[in-house]
mmCIF file of the N, C-alpha and C atoms, coordinates in Angstrom:
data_MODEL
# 
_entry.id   MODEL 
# 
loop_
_atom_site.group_PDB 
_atom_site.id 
_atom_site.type_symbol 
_atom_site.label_atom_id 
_atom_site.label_alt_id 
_atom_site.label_comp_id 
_atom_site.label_asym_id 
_atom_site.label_entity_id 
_atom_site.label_seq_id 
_atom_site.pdbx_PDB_ins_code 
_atom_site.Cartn_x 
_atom_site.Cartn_y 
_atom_site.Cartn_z 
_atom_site.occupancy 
_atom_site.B_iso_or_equiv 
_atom_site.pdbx_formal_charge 
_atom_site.auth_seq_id 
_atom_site.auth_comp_id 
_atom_site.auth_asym_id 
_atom_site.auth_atom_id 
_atom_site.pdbx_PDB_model_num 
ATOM 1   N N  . UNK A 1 1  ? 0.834 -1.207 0.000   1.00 0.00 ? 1  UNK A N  1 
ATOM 2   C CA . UNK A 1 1  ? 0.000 0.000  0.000   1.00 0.00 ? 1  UNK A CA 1 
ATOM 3   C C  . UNK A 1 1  ? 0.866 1.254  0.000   1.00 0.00 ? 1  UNK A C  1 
ATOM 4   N N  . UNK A 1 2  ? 1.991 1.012  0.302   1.00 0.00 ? 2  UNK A N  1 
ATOM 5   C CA . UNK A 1 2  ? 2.723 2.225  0.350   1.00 0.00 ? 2  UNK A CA 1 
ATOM 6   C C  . UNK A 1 2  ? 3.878 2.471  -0.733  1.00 0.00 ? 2  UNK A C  1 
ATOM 7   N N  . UNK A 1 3  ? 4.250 1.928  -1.607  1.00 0.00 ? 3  UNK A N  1 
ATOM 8   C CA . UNK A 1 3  ? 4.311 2.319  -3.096  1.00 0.00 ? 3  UNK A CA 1 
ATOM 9   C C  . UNK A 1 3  ? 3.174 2.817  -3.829  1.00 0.00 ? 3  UNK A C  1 
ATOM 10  N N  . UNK A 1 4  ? 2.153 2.525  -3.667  1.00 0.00 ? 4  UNK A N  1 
ATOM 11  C CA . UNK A 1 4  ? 0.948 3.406  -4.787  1.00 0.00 ? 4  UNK A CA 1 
ATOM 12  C C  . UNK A 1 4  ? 0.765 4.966  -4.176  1.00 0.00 ? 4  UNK A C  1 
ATOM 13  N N  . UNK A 1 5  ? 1.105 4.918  -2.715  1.00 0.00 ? 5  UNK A N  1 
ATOM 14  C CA . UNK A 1 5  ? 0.659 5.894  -2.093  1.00 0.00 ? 5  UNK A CA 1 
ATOM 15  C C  . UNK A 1 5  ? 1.745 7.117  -2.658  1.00 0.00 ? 5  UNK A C  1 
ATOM 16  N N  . UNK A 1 6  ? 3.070 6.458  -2.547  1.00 0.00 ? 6  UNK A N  1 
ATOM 17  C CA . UNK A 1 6  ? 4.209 7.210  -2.900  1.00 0.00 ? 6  UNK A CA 1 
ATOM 18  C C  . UNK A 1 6  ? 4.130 7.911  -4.074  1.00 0.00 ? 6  UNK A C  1 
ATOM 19  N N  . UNK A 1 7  ? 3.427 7.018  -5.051  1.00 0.00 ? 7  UNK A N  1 
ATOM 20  C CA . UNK A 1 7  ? 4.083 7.327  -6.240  1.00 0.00 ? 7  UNK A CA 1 
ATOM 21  C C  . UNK A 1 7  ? 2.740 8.286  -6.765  1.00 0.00 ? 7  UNK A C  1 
ATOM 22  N N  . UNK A 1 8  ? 1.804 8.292  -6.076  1.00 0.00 ? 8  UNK A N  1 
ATOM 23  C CA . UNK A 1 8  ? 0.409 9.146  -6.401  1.00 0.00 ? 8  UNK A CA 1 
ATOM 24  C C  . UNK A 1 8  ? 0.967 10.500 -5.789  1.00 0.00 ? 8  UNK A C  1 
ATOM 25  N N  . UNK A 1 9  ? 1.470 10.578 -4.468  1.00 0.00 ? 9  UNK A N  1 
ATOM 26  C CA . UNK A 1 9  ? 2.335 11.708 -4.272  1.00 0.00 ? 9  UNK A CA 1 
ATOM 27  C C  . UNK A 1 9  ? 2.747 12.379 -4.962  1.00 0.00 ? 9  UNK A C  1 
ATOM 28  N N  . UNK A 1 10 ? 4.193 11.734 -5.407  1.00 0.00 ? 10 UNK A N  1 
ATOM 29  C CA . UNK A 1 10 ? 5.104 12.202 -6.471  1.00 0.00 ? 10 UNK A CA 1 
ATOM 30  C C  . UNK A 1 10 ? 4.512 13.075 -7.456  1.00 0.00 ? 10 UNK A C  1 
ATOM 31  N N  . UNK A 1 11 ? 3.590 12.286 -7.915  1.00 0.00 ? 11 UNK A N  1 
ATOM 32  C CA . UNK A 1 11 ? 2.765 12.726 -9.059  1.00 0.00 ? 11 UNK A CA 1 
ATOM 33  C C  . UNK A 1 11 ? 2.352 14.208 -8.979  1.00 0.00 ? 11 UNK A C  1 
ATOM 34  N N  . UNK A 1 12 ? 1.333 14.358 -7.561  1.00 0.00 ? 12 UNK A N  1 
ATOM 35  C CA . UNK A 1 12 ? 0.556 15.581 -7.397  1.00 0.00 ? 12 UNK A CA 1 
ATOM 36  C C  . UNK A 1 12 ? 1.483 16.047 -7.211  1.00 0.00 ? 12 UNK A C  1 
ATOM 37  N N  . UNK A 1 13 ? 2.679 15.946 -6.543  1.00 0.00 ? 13 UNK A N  1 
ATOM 38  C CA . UNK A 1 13 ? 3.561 16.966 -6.306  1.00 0.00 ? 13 UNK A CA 1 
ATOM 39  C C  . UNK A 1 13 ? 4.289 17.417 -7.375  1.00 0.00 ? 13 UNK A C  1 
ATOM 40  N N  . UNK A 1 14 ? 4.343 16.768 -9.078  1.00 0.00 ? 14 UNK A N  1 
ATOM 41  C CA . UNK A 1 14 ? 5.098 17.637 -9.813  1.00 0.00 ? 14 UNK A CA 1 
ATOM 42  C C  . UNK A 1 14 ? 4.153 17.993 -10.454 1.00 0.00 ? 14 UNK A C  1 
ATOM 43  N N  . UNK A 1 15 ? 2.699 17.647 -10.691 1.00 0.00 ? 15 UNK A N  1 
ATOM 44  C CA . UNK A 1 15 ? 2.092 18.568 -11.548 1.00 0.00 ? 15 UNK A CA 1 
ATOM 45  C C  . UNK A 1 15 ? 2.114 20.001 -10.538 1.00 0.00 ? 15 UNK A C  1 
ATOM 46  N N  . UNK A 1 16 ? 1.703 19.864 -9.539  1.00 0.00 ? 16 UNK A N  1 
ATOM 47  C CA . UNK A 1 16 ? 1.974 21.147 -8.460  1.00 0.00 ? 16 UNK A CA 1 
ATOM 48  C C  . UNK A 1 16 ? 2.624 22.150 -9.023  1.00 0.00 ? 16 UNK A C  1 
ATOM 49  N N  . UNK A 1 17 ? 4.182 21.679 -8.910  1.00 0.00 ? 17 UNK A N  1 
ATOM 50  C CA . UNK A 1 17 ? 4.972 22.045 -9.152  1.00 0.00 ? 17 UNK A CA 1 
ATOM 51  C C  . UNK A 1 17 ? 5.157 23.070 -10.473 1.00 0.00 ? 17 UNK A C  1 
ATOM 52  N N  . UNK A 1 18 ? 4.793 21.793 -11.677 1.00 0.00 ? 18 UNK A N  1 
ATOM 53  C CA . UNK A 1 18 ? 4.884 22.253 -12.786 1.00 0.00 ? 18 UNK A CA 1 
ATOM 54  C C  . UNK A 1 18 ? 3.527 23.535 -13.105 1.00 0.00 ? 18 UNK A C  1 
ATOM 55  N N  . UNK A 1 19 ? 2.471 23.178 -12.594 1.00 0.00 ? 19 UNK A N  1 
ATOM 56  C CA . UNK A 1 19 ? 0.802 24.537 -12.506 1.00 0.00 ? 19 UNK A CA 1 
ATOM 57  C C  . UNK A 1 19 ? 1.705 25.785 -12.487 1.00 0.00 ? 19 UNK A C  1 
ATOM 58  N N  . UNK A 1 20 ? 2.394 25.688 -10.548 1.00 0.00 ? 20 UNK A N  1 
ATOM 59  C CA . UNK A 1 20 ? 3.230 27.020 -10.467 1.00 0.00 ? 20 UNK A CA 1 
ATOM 60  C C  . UNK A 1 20 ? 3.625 27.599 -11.212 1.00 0.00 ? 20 UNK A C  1 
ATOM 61  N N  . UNK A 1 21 ? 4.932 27.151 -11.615 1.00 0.00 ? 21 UNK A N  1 
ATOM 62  C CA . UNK A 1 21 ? 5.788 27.172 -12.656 1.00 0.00 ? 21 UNK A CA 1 
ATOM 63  C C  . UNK A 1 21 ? 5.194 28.167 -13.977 1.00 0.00 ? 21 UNK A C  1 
ATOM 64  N N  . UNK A 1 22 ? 4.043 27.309 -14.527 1.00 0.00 ? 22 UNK A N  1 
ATOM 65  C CA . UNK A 1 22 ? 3.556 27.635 -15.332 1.00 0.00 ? 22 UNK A CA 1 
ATOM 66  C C  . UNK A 1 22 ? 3.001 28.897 -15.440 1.00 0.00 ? 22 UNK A C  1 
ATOM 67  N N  . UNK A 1 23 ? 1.840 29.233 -13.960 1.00 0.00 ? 23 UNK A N  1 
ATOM 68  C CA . UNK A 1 23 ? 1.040 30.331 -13.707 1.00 0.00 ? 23 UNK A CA 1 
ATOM 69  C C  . UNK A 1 23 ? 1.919 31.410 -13.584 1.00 0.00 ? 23 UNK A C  1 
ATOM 70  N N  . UNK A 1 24 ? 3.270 31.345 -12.574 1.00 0.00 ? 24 UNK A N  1 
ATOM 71  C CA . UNK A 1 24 ? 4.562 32.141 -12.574 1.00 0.00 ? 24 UNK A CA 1 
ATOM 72  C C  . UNK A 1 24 ? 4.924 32.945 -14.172 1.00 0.00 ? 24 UNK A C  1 
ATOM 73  N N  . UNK A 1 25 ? 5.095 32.135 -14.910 1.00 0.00 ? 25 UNK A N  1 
ATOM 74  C CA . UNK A 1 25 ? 5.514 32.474 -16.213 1.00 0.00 ? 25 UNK A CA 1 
ATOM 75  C C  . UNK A 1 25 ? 4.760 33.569 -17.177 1.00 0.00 ? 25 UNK A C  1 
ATOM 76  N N  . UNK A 1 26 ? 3.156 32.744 -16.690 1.00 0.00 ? 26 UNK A N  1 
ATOM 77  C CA . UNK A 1 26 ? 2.132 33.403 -18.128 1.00 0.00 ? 26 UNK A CA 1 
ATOM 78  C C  . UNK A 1 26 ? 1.446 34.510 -17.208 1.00 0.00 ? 26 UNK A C  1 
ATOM 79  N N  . UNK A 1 27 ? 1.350 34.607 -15.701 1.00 0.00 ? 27 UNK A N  1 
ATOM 80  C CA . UNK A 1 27 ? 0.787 36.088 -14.811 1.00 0.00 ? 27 UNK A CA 1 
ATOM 81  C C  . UNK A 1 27 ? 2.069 36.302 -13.795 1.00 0.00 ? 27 UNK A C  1 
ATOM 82  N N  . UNK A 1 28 ? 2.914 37.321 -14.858 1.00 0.00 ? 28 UNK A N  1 
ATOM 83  C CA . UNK A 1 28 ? 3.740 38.054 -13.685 1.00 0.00 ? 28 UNK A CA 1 
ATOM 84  C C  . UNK A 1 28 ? 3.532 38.475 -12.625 1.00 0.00 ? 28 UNK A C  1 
ATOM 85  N N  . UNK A 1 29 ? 2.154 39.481 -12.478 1.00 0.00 ? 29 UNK A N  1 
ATOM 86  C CA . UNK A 1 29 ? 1.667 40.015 -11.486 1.00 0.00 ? 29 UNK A CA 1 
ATOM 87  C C  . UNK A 1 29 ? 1.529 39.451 -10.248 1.00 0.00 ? 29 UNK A C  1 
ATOM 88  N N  . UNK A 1 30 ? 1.275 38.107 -10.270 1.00 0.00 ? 30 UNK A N  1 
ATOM 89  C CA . UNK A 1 30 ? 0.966 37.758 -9.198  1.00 0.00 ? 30 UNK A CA 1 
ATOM 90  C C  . UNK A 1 30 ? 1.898 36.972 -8.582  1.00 0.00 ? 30 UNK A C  1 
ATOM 91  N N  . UNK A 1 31 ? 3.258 37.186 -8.947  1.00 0.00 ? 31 UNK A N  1 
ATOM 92  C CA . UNK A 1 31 ? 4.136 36.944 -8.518  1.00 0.00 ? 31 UNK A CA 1 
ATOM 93  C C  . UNK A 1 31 ? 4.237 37.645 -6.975  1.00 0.00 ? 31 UNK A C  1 
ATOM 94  N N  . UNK A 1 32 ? 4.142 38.850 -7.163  1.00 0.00 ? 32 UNK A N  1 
ATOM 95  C CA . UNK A 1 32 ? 4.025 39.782 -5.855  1.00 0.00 ? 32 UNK A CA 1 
ATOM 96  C C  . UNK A 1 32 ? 3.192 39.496 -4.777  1.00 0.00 ? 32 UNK A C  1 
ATOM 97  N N  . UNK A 1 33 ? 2.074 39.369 -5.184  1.00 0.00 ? 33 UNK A N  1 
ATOM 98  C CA . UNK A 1 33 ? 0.975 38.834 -4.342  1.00 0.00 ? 33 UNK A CA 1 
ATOM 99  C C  . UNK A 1 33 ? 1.427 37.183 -3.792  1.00 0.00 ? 33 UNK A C  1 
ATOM 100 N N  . UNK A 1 34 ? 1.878 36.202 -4.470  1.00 0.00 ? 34 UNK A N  1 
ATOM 101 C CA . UNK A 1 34 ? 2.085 34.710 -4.274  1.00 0.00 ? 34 UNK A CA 1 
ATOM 102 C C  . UNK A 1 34 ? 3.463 34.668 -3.821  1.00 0.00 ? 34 UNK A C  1 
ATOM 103 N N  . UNK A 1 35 ? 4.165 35.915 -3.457  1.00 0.00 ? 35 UNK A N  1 
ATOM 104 C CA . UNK A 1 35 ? 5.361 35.505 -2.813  1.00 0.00 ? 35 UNK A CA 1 
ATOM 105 C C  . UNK A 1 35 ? 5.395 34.638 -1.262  1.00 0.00 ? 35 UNK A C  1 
ATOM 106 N N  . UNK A 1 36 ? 6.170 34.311 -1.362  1.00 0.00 ? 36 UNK A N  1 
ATOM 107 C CA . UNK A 1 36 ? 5.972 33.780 0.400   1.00 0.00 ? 36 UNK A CA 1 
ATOM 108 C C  . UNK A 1 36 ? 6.725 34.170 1.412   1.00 0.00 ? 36 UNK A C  1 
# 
């Protein structure tokens, strides 16, 4: 059970990743606002 769990992780965590990434790129603006 804990390989499927892992690897479903992984997963959400690079589309995550990659959304950011993405939203970062195509709305500068809200770079300012989404800082942390």
């Amino acid at each position: 059970m804990f390989w499927p769990g892992l690897a479903l992780f992984i997963t959400v965590m690079a589309f995550n990743m990659v959304g950011d990434a993405l939203r970062d790129r195509l709305d500068p603006h809200l770079i300012a606002e989404h800082a942390h």
